[in-house]
C-alpha positions, 0 to 999 in steps of 0.5 A: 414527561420527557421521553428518554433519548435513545441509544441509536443503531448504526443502520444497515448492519447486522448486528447492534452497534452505537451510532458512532456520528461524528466519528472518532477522529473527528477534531471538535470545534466551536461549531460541534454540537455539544453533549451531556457526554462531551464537556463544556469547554472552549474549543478551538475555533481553527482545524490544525491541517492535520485534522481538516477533512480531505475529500477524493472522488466519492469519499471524505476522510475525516483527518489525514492522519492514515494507516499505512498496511501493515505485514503480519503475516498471519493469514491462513491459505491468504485468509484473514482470521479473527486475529486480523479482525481484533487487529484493524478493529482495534486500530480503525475505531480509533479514529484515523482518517483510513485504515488499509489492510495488509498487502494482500497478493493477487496471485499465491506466488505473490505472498511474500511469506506462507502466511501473507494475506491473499486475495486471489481467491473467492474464499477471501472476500468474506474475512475481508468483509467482516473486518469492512462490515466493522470498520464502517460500523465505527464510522471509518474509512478502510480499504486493501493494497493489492501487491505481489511480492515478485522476486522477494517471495517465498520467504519466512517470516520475518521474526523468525530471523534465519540466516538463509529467509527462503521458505522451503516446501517444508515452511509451505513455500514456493521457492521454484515459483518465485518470478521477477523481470529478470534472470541472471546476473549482471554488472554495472560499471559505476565510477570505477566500481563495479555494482554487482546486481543479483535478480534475487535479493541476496543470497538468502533469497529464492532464485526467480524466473523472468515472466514471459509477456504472455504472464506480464498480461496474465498478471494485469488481469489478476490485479483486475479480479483482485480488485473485483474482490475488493468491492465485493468485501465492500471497501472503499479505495484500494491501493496498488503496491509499486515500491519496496523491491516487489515485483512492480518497484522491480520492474520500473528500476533500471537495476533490477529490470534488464529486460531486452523487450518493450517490458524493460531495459534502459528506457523508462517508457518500457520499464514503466509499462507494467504498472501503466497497465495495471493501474490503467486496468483496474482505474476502469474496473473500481467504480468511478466515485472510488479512490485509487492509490499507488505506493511508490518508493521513490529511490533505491538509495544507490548512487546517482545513475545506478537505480531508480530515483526522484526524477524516474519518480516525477515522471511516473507520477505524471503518468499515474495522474493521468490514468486516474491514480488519486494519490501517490503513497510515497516510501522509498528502498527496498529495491536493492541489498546495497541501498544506503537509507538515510533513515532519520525523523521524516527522511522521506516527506522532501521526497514526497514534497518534489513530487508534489512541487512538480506534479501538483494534480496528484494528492501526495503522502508520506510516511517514514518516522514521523512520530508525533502530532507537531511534526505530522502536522508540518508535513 
C-alpha cells in the first residue's frame, strides 16, 4: 500500500508551519518539478529579468521585485507590535525577493515621529525577531533600514495633517532634542535670486541644534550597536538610510551642511565623511556573507549648483563601493522645502541608470511609480 505524503514542517522553528520549497515568488519554468497541486500547463522556458534570482554575498533572493520599508508610524517606545507582524506577514508570504522593515532610529531622538520603530534599545530586538522568525518560516528574504531622522524629527504623524507638524511634549515629542549639521540661517546667491536656506525644514518644523564632533563620533557607534541588534533579531541585510532630507542626506548636501570643520562645508570629501564612517563601522561589525545597503537620494531637485545632485552621487557611490556597500537604493528629494519633483512613471530609474553606467561594481535599484509588471521588467 503507498504510504500517504507528508505535509512537512518547516524546520528549525517553533511552531508549525508548511514547508514553503520553492517559495512564493518563485517564477515556475519548464524545469520545476510538477504537482498534483501545480497544473499541468506549458510553462515558460525563459525567466523574464524581473524574476532571475540575484545572489549578493551570502544570500540569493529569488526575484528583484522588493519592498522598499515602509513608515507606519505605529510603534510603542520604538517597539514593533502585532500590528507591524500582520503588516510585513502579510506582505513577505507573498512572495517578493525581500521585504525590509521601516526606518527604525538608532537613537530615540532619531524617530521622526513619537511612534516610529526603534532600534536603540535591547527591549526592540525581540518584536524584530518574531517578525524575522516568520518572514523565514515563509521562505523570504527580510531585513531593517537603520535611519535617524536628524533635523525632521519630533514630528506627528503624517495623517494627522497639522499645520504646524512639531510634535510637542504634549504628542511625546523632543522638539529641544532635534540635531542637524547645522544651526542657523543662511543665503545663497543663485542667478541672481536668493535661496533662502533654513536648518529646519520649514517653519513647521522644530528648530535643530548642530552636533558637536564629539556626537558625530558617538552616533557612528550607534549605527554599530544598532546594527548588533539586528543580527541578534536575525535578519539577513540591513540598509543605512542616506536620502529624504534625514540627517545623513542633510549632512552630504552643500544646502543643508554649512559646516566650517572636517564635517562640512564646500568640500564633498568632508560632507561625505559622516556616512563613509558609518557605513565603513558597520561594513566590519555585520558578517561578511551579509549584504549591506544604502538608500540615497541622488538630487535635491534644486537648481544646478545649489544642493546635492547626480555627480555628488557618482562620487559617493565609488566611495560606497569601496567600503563594502553592495547596492545602492536610489530615490531622490526630501532635502529641501523648495525641490522641484518631476515626479512622473519611473522619473527616478535614469537616475539610477547614471550611477550604475559610471559606477558599474555596485548593484544599483530604484523605485518611484513603477506601478506594473512590463515597466518594472524594463527597469
Amino acid at each position: 500500500m503507498t504510504k500517504s505524503p507528508v505535509n512537512q514542517a518547516t524546520p528549525n522553528l517553533p511552531w508549525y508551519n508548511p514547508l514553503q520549497s520553492p517559495p512564493a515568488g518563485t517564477i515556475l519554468t519548464g524545469d520545476t518539478p510538477n504537482n498534483d497541486i501545480v497544473p499541468k500547463e506549458p510553462r515558460p522556458t525563459t525567466i523574464p529579468k524581473l524574476f532571475e534570482p540575484l545572489t549578493i554575498r551570502g544570500h540569493t533572493f529569488h526575484n528583484r521585485l522588493w519592498v522598499s520599508p515602509m513608515c507606519q508610524y505605529s510603534a510603542d517606545d520604538g517597539h514593533l507590535t502585532p500590528y507591524h507582524l500582520v503588516h510585513l506577514g502579510n506582505i513577505a508570504y507573498r512572495g517578493p525577493g525581500l521585504v525590509m522593515i521601516e526606518a527604525s532610529a538608532v537613537v530615540p531622538e532619531g524617530r521622526i515621529t513619537p511612534e516610529d520603530s526603534g532600534i536603540w534599545k535591547d527591549s526592540q530586538i525581540e518584536p524584530i525577531r518574531k517578525i524575522v522568525e516568520f518572514a523565514h518560516a515563509m521562505n523570504q528574504k527580510i531585513g531593517i533600514q537603520l535611519a535617524h531622522a536628524g533635523r525632521k524629527a519630533s514630528t506627528v504623524a503624517p495623517w494627522l495633517r497639522a499645520e504646524v507638524r512639531i510634535a510637542d511634549e504634549h504628542a511625546n515629542g523632543w522638539p529641544d532634542n532635534v540635531w542637524g549639521p547645522t544651526t542657523g540661517t543662511y543665503v545663497t546667491l543663485h542667478q541672481r535670486s536668493l535661496l533662502i536656506t533654513l536648518d529646519r525644514w520649514d517653519e513647521g518644523h522644530a528648530q535643530p541644534k548642530q552636533l558637536s564632533i564629539e556626537q558625530i563620533h558617538d552616533l557612528t557607534n550607534k549605527f554599530v550597536e544598532a546594527a548588533k541588534r539586528a543580527i541578534q533579531a536575525g535578519v539577513d541585510f540591513v540598509e543605512i538610510h542616506g536620502a529624504h532630507g534625514y540627517l545623513i542626506h542633510s549632512f552630504v548636501s552643500p544646502v543643508t551642511n554649512t559646516r566650517n570643520d572636517e564635517y562640512g562645508g564646500k568640500s564633498l570629501e568632508n560632507r561625505i565623511r559622516f556616512p563613509l564612517e558609518i557605513v565603513r563601522a558597520v561594513r566590519k561589525t555585520i558578517p561578511a556573507t551579509m549584504p549591506l545597503l544604502y538608500r540615497v537620494s541622488a538630487t535635491d531637485w534644486l537648481p544646478q549648483g545649489v544642493g546635492w545632485d547626480i555627480e555628488q552621487t557618482i562620487e559617493l557611490a565609488r566611495h560606497l563601493a569601496v567600503e563594502g556597500v553592495d547596492l545602492l537604493d536610489v530615490s531622490s528629494g526630501g532635502n529641501h522645502k523648495d525641490q522641484k519633483i518631476p515626479a512622473a512613471p519611473g522619473f527616478q530609474t535614469p537616475l539610477a541608470a547614471a550611477v550604475k553606467k559610471a559606477v558599474p561594481n555596485i548593484l544599483v535599484g530604484t523605485v518611484g511609480l513603477i506601478t506594473n509588471g512590463p515597466q518594472a521588467n524594463e527597469v
